[in-house]
N, C-alpha and C positions, 0 to 999 in steps of 0.2 A: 607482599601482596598489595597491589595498589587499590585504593578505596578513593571514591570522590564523598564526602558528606558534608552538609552543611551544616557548619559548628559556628555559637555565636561568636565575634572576635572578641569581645572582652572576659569570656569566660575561658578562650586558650590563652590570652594574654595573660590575666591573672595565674591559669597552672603554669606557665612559662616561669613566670616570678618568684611564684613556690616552690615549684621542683628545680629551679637553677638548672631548668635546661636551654639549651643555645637553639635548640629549633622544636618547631611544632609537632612533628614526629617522635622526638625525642621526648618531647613531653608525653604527649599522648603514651608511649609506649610504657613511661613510668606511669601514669595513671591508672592506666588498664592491670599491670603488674601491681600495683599495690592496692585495686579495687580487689583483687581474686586474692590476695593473700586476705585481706579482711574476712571476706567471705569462706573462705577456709577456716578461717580461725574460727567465725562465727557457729560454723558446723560445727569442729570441734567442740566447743563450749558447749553446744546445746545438748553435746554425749554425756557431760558433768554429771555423775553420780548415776548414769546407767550402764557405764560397764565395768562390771566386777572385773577383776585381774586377782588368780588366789593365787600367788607366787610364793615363791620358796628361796630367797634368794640366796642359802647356802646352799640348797641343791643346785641352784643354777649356776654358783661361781664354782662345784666342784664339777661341775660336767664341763663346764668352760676350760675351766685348767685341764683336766685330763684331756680333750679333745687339743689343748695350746699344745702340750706336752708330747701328743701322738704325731702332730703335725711335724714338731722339732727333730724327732725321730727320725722320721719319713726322712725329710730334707738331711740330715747326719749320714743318711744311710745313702744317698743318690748320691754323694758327693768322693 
């Protein structure tokens, strides 16, 4: 998508230098990409300690297995 915006030039020069990118596009696009993962993570973090998970994790590796096991079957038996 092409965009016209005016960006100071010493402030893409500097992300130029930092993200070792070869062009102003390329910079920008790691910027923007590594602003939204921040921001993600930030979300993330802010969920710390409000979402319970009551897991059972041998019930879940034996429902795992059985479901690996059914699968193997399946595929033994098409063959």
């Amino acid at each position: 998508m092409r965009t016209t915006l005016n960006l100071d030039d010493q402030l893409i020069k500097e992300l130029m230098q930092i993200t070792g990118a070869r062009t102003k596009t390329e910079a920008i696009h790691q910027a923007i990409a590594a602003f939204i993962r921040q921001k993600r993570l930030e979300g993330l973090k802010a969920l710390s300690g409000k979402v319970r998970l009551d897991l059972d994790w041998r019930t879940l590796e034996k429902q795992e297995l059985k479901a690996q096991e059914q699968r193997e079957r399946r595929l033994r038996g098409h063959r």
